[in-house]
Backbone bond lengths (Angstrom), bond angles and torsions (degrees), N, CA, C in turn:
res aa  C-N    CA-C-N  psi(-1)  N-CA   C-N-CA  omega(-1)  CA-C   N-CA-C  phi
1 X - - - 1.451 - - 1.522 109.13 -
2 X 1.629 108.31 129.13 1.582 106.42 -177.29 1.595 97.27 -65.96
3 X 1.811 108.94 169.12 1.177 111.00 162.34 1.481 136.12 -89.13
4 X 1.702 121.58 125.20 1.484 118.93 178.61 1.259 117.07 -35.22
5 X 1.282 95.41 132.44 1.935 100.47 168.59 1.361 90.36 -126.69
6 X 1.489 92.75 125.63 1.386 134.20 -160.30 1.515 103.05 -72.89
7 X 1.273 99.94 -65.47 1.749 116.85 -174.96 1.447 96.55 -62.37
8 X 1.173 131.80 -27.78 2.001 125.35 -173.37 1.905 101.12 -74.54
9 X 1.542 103.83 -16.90 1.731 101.59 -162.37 1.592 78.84 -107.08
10 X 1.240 149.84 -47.32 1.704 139.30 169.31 1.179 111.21 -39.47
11 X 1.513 119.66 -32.68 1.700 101.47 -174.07 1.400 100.52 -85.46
12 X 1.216 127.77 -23.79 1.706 118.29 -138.98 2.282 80.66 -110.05
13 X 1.116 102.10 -12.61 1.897 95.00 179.71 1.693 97.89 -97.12
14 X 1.662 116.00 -26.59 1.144 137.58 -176.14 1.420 104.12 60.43
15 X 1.542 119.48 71.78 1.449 125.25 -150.42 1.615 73.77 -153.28
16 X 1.276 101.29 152.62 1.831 129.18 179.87 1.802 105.08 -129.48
17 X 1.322 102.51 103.77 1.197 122.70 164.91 1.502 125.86 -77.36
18 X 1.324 132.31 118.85 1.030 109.78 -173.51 1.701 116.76 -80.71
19 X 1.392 129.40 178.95 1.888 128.92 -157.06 1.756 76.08 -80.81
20 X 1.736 112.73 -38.44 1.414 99.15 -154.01 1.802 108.72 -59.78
21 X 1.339 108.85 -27.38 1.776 121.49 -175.26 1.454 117.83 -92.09
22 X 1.507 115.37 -7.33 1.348 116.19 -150.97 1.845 99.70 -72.90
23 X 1.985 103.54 -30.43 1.847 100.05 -168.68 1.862 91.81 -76.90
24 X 1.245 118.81 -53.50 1.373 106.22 163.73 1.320 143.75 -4.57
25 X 1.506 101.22 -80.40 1.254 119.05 145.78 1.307 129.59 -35.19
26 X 1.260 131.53 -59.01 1.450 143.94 160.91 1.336 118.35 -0.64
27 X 1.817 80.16 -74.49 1.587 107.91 -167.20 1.050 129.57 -73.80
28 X 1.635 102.43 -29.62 1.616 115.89 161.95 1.497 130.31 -69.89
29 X 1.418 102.37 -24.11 1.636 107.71 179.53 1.703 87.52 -80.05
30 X 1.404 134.67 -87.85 1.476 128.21 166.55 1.841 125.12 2.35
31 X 1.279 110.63 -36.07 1.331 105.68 163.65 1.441 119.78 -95.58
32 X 1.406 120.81 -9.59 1.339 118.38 152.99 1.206 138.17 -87.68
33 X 1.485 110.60 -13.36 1.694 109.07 159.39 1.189 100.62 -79.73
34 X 1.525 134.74 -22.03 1.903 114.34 -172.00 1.284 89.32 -77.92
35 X 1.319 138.93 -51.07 1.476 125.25 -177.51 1.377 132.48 -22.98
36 X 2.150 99.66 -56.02 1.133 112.70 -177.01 1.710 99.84 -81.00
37 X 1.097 132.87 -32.72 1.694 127.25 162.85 1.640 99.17 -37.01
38 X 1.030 90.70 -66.07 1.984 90.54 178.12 1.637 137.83 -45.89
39 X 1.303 109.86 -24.42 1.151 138.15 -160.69 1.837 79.40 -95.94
40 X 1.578 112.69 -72.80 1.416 82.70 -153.98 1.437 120.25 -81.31
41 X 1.165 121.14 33.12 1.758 137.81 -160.31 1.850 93.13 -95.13
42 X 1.709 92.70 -24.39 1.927 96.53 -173.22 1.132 120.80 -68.35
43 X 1.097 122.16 130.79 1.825 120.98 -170.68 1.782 91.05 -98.63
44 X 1.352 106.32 110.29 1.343 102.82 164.23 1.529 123.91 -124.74
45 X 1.243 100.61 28.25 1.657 102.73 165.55 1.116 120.95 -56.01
46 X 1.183 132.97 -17.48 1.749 130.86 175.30 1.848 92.52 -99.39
47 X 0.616 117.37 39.04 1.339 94.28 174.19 1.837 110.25 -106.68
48 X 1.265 114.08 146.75 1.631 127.41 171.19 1.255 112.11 -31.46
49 X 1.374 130.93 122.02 1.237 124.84 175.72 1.567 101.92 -136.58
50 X 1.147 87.63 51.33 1.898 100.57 -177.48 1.423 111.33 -68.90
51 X 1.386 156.79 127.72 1.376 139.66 169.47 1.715 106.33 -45.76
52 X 1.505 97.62 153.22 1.574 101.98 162.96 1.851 112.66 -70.58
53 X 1.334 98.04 142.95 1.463 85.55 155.67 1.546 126.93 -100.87
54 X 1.391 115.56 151.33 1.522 118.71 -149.48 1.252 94.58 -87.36
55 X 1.443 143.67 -41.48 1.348 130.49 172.31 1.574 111.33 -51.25
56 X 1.518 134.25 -9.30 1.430 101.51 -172.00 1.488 83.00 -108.59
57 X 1.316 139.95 23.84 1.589 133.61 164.49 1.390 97.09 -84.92
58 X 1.775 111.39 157.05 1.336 122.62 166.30 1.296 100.17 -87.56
59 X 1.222 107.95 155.06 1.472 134.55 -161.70 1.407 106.34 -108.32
60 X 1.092 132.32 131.31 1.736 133.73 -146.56 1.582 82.82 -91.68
61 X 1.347 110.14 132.06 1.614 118.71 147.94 1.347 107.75 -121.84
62 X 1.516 111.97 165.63 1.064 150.26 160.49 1.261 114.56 -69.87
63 X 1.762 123.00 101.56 1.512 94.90 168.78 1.431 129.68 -143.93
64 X 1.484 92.77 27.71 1.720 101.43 170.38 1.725 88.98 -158.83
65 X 1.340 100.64 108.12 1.639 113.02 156.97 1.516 116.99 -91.61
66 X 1.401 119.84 141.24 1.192 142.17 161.26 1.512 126.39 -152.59
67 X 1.423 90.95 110.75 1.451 104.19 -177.42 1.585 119.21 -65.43
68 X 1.060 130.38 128.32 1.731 135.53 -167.16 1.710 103.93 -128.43
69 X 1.612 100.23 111.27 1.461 100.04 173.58 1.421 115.62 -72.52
70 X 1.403 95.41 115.84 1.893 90.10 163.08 0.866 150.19 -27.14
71 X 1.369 103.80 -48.62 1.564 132.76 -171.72 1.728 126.04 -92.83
72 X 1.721 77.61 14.14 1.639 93.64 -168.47 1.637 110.24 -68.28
73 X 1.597 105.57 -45.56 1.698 91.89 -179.14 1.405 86.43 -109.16
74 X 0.974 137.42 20.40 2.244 122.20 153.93 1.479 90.53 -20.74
75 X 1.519 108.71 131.75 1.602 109.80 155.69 1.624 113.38 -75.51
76 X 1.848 121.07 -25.79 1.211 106.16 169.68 1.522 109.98 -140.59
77 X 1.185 136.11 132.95 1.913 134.66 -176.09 1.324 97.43 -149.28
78 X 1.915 92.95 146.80 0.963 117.84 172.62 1.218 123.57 -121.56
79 X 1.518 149.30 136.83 1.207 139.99 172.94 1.836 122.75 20.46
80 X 1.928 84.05 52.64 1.297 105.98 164.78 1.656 121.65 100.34
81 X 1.616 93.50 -17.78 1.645 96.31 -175.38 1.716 115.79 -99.53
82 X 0.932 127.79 -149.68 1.095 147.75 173.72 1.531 130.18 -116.90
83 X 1.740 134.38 93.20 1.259 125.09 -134.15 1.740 90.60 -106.09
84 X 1.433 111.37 127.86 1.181 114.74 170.85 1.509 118.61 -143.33
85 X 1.540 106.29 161.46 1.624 99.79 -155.15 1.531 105.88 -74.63
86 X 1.651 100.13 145.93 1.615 112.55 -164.64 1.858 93.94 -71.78
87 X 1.826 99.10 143.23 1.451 139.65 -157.37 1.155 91.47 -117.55
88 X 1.387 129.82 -77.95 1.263 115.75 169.35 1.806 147.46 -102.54
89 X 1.113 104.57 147.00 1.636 86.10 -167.81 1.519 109.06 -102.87
């Protein structure tokens, strides 16, 4: 595996690392590309491709409603809407 250049992945995320995080960083991004090196080394053409069955999924509930007026911090409303300066004339 070539070596990360740190400063080539700061410009292109446009993220500022500090010198104190940068070997940190390094080493941690480096064990996640060998991972993904690892990952695709797996031959999983035999693998199960059975559908799930939908009874053993949890079933989405609902379980704390709270209604939130929109229009609560609007800086300006009128009879329910939202007043903003006219776009077209």
């Amino acid at each position: 595996m070539d070596k990360i250049d740190i400063k080539h992945l700061e410009k292109l995320s446009k993220l500022k690392i500090d010198e104190s995080e940068r070997s940190g960083f390094e080493k941690d991004f480096e064990k996640i590309v060998e991972f993904v090196d690892e990952i695709t080394k797996l031959d999983i053409r035999f693998e199960e491709k059975e559908p799930v069955e939908l009874s053993l999924l949890r079933g989405d509930k609902v379980t704390e409603t709270e209604k939130i007026d929109p229009l609560l911090d609007a800086p300006k409303k009128a009879d329910g809407c939202f007043v903003t300066p006219l776009v077209v004339e």
